[in-house]
C-alpha positions as CSV (number, residue, x, y, z in Angstrom):
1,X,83.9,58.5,23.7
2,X,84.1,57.8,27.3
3,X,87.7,56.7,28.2
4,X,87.7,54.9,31.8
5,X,90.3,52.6,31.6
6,X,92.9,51.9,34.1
7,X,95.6,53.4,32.0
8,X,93.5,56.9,31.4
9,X,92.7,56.7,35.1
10,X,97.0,56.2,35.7
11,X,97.4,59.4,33.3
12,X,95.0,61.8,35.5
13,X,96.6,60.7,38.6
14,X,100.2,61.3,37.3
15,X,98.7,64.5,36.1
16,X,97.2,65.6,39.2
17,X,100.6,65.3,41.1
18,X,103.0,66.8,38.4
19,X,100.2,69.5,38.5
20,X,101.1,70.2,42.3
21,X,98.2,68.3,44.1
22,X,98.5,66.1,46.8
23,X,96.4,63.5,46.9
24,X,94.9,61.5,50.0
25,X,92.5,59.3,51.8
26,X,89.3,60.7,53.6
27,X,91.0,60.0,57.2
28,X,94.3,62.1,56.3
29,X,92.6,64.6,55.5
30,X,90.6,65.0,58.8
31,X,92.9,64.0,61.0
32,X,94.8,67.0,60.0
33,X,97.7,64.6,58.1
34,X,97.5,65.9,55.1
35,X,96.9,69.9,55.0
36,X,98.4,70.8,51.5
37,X,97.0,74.0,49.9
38,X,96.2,71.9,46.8
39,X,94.4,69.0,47.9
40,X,92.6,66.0,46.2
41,X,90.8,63.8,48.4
42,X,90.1,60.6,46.9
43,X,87.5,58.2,48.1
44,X,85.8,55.0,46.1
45,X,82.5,53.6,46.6
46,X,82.3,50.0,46.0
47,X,79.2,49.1,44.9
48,X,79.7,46.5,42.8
49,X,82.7,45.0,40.9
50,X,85.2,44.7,43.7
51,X,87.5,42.7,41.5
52,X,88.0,46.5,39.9
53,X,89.2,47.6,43.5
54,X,92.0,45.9,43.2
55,X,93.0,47.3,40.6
56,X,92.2,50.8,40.9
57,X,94.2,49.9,44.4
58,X,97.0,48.8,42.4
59,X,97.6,51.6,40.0
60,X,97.3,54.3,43.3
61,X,99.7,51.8,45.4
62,X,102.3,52.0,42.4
63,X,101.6,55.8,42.0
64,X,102.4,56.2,45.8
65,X,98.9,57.4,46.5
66,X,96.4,56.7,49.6
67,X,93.0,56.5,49.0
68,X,89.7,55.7,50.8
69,X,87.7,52.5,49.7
70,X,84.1,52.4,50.8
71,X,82.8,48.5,51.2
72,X,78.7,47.8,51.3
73,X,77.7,45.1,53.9
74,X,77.1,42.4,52.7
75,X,76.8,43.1,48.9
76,X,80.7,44.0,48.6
77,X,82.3,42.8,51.9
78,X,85.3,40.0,51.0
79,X,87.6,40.5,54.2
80,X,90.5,39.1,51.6
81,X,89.6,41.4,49.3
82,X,89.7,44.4,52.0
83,X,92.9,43.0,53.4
84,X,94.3,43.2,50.4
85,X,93.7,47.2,49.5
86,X,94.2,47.6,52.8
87,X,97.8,46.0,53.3
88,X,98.8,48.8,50.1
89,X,98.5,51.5,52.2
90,X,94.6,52.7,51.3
91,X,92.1,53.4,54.1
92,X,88.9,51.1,54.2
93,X,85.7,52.6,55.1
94,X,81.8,51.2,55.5
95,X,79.5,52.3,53.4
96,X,76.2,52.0,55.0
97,X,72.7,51.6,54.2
98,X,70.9,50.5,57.3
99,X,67.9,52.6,57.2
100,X,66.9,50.9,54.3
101,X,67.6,47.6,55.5
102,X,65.9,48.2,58.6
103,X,62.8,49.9,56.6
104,X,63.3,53.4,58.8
105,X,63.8,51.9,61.8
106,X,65.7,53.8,64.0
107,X,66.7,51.5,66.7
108,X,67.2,48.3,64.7
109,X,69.3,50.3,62.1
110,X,71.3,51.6,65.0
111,X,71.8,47.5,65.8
112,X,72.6,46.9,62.0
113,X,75.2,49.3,61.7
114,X,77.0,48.5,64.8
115,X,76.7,44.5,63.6
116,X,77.7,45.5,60.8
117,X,80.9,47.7,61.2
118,X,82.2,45.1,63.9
119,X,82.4,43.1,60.9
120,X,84.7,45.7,59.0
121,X,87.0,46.1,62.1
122,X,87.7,42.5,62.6
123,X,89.6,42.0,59.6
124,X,90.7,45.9,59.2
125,X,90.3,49.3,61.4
126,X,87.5,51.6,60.0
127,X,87.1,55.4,61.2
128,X,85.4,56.8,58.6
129,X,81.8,55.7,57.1
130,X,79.7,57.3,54.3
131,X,76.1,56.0,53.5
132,X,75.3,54.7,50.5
133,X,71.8,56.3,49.0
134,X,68.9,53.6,48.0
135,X,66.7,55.8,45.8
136,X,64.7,52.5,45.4
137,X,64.1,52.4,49.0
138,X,60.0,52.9,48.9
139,X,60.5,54.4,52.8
140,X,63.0,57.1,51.8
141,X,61.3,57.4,47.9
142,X,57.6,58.3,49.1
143,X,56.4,59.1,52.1
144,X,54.3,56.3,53.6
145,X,50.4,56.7,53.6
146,X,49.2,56.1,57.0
147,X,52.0,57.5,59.0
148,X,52.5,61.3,60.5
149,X,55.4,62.6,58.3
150,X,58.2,64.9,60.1
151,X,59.2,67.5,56.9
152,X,61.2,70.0,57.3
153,X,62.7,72.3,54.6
154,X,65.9,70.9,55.3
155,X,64.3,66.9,54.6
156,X,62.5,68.3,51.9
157,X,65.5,69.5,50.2
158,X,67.3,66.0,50.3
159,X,64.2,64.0,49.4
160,X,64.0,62.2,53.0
161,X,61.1,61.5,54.7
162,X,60.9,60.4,58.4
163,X,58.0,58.3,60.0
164,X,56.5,58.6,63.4
């Protein structure tokens, strides 16, 4: 059985620092804050279930530790939420899908995620992003029928197809 509660996920954070590893967010690390030999960087995609944020927030803010939170837009963005994790010390990043939401377009997702990470930074600064995978997506899932595909081995490897 499966333990994933908050007070197992307490236990292997205590464990990790008794054990000599420092942990951090995704920014302290590449800004060069944090350059322990024994390193965990932590980072948490919000999907879903922000209410479980907070708490994951809280047991990391009463550890002493710094982590990254990754908030979709619009599925998990609740400025009062991000406020919130934010004002306990934890970085808040975007986790973006625009290439889905603009069907491969290039230049419209380019609008999207700069619409779209304004939003982040008016409530809390942002400097890192990750993007969030759609494997639903039918333009990154297949390639598109009447379109000239660009495929590279490199594209290939990670399943992505781009139009022309």
């Amino acid at each position: 059985m499966k333990d994933f509660t908050l007070e197992m996920y307490r236990t292997l954070l205590r464990f990790l620092l008794k054990s000599g590893y420092s942990i951090c967010s995704v920014d302290d690390y590449l800004s060069g804050r944090n350059s322990s030999e024994n390193i965990v960087i932590l980072r948490h995609d919000i999907d879903r279930r922000i209410h479980k944020a907070i708490d994951f927030s809280q047991v990391e803010h009463d550890l002493n530790v710094r982590s990254t939170y990754y908030f979709r837009h619009p599925y998990t963005f609740q400025p009062a939420v991000i406020q919130k994790i934010q004002s306990q010390g934890h970085e808040i990043g975007y986790h973006y899908e625009v290439m889905s939401k603009a069907d491969g377009d290039p230049v419209y997702a380019k609008e999207l995620f700069s619409h779209e990470i304004d939003d982040f930074r008016r409530y809390v600064p942002v400097k890192t992003v990750c993007m969030h995978g759609a494997p639903l997506s039918f333009t990154f899932r297949t390639p598109p029928k009447k379109s000239r595909i660009i495929s590279t081995p490199l594209y290939k490897s990670l399943n992505i197809y781009l139009r022309t």
